[in-house]
N, C-alpha and C positions, 0 to 999 in steps of 0.2 A: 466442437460439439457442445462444450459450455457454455462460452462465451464467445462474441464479438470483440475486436480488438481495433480499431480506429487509429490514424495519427494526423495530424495537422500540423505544421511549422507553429511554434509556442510565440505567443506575444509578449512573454517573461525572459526568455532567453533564445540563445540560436540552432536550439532543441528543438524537439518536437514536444506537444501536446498528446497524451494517448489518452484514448475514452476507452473504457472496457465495459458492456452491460450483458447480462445473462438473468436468466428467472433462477432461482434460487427454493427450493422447496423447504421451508423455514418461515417463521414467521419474524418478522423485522427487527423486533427487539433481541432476540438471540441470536440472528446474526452478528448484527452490528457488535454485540459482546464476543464475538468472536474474533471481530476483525479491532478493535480498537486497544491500543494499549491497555495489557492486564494479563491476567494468566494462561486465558486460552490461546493467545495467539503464537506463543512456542510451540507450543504440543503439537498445530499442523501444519503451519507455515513452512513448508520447506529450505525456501530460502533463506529465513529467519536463523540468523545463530545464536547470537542474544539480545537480551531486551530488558534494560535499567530502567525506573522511572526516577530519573534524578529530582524531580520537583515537583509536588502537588498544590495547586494552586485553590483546585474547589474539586467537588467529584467527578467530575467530566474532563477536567483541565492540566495537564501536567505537562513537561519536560522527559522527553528521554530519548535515550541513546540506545542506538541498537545495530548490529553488525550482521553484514550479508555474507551470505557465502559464496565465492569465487565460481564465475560461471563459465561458458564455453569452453572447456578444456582449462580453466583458468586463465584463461586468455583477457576477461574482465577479473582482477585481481579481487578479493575479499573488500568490501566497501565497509566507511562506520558514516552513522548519520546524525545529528542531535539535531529532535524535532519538536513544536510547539505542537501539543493536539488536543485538541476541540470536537466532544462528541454532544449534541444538542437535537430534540426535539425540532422536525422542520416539515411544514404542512403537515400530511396522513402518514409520513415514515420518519427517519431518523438520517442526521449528517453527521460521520466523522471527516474532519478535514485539519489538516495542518500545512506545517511551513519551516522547511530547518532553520535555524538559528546559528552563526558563528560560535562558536562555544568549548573552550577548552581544547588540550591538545587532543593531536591524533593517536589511534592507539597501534600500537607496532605491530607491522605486515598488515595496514589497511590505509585505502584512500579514502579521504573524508568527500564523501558524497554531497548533493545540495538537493533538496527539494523543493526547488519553486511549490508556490499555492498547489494545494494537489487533495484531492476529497471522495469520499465512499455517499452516495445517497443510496438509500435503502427504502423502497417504498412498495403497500401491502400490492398484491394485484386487485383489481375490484371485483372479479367474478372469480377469485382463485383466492380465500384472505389467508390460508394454509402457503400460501406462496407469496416470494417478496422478487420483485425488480432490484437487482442492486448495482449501480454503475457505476463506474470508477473513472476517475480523470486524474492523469498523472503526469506529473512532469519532473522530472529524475535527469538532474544533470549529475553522472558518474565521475565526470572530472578524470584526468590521467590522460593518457595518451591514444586513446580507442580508435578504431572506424566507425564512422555511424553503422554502416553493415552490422557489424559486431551488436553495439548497442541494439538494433532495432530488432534483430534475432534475438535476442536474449531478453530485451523488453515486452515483445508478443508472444514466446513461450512462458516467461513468468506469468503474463495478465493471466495466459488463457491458464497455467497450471495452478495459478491461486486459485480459483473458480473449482478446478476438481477436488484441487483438497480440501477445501473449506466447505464443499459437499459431502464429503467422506466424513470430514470432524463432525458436522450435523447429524449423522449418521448413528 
């Protein structure tokens, strides 16, 4: 009912590609502060456990690690990630996008996750400027010993449960 959730075979890896878009009642810039590394995206992210910014580079720009929480029954183990992220001004909306980085060890009872190139565009609607388009393209290699099955059910209930929550925290 939120969103749309999309997959295509990834040209980065032998993953898939997920596109996620839904309208968003918000206006672009306060989303985008909600979804990109900083304070609000503990508070609704569910599957968010924690979230470091190891390295600030300019104000848009940091390093950080951040750990998920074990999903299907735990059947996808608690993931940690360290990501490069980039949130900038792009056309009439806004891009946060990153890209994990090799970086430091793992933290105990987690698999270090990858994520290939992967980005939020958030852009106003034009007959609706109280409402933003926001889509998501992801490519999340979980790494470990999974089924795709598994991954791709736990990939398409996150997209779409990000989208509700981060309507609620707008809220």
């Amino acid at each position: 009912k939120d969103a749309t959730v999309w997959r295509k075979p990834s040209e980065e890896f032998s993953g898939y590609l997920y596109k996620a878009q839904g309208v968003v009642e918000d206006v672009t810039n306060r989303i985008v502060d909600h979804i990109r590394p900083g304070p609000y995206r503990l508070d609704w992210d569910s599957l968010m456990t924690t979230m470091d910014i190891m390295e600030t580079f300019e104000e848009n720009c940091c390093v950080m690690r951040y750990t998920t929480a074990g999903q299907l029954w735990n059947i996808i183990a608690p993931r940690e990630f360290v990501d490069f992220s980039y949130t900038t001004t792009y056309e009439d909306g806004l891009l946060t996008c990153g890209v994990s980085l090799d970086h430091g060890e793992v933290g105990p009872n987690f698999v270090r996750g990858f994520n290939h190139p992967c980005g939020w565009f958030c852009v106003p609607l034009k007959d609706y400027p109280s409402h933003s388009l926001l889509t998501g393209y992801i490519q999340t290699e979980l790494r470990g010993m999974l089924p795709q099955s598994a991954v791709d059910t736990a990939m398409s209930s996150t997209l779409a449960n990000f989208y509700s929550d981060l309507k609620k925290a707008l809220k």
